[in-house]
C-alpha positions, -999 to +999 in steps of 0.1 A: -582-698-378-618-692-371-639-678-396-649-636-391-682-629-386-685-604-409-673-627-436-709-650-426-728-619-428-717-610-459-725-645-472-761-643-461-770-607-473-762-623-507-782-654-500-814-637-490-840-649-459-841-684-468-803-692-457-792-688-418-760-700-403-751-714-364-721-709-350-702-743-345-665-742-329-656-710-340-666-716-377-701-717-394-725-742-407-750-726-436-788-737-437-812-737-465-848-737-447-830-757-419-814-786-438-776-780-435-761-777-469-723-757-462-699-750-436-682-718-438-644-726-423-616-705-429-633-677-443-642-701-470-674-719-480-674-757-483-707-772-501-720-806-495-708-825-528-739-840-547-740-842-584-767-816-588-748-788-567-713-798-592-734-794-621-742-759-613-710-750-601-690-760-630-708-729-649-683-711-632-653-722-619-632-758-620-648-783-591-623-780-566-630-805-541-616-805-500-621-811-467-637-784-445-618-796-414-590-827-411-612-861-409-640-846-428-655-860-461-644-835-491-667-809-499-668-784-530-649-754-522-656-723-532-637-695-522-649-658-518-639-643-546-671-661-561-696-650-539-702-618-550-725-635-580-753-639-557-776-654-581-751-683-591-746-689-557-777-692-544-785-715-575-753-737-563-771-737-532-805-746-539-795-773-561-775-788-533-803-789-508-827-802-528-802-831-537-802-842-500-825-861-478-845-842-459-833-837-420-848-862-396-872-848-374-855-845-335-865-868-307-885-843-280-865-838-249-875-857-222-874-836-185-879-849-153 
């Protein structure tokens, strides 16, 4: 089941400008100031797992931890009904990206 685009709308009016999303195979991947931290599948939003994103999450709810697609690594889930505290989500968010390496910078195209 692919996830509705209104369902990543949502998700990013509560984020604010800093968070965008691509469309990826009928499902979503979520960017903090383009550095992939989430991939909305299923209508539900998987966060890369790093210590510093579980800290913040386990405020809220129980870590509950899964894959966003079958042969992927597992990811913190978090369904909707915990989106609509904006603030601790973005925190959840922030925390996770700054956790991560920064993206390595792409190879220019080459045309002929």
């Amino acid at each position: 089941m692919a996830t509705d685009t209104a369902t990543a709308l949502y998700l990013l009016d509560q984020l604010g400008a800093r968070f965008g999303t691509k469309r990826m195979f009928g499902e979503y991947c979520l960017y903090r100031d383009g550095s992939p931290v989430a991939l909305l599948c299923d209508d539900t939003l998987f966060v890369k797992d790093t210590s510093a994103g579980r800290a913040v999450l386990v405020e809220m709810i129980a870590v509950d931890l899964g894959p966003p697609y079958p042969g992927a690594k597992p990811h913190l889930r978090i369904t909707p009904d915990s989106w609509d505290d904006s603030g601790w989500l973005r925190r959840v968010l922030d925390a996770t990206a700054l956790a991560l390496p920064p993206p390595k910078p792409r190879r220019p195209r080459i045309t002929r």
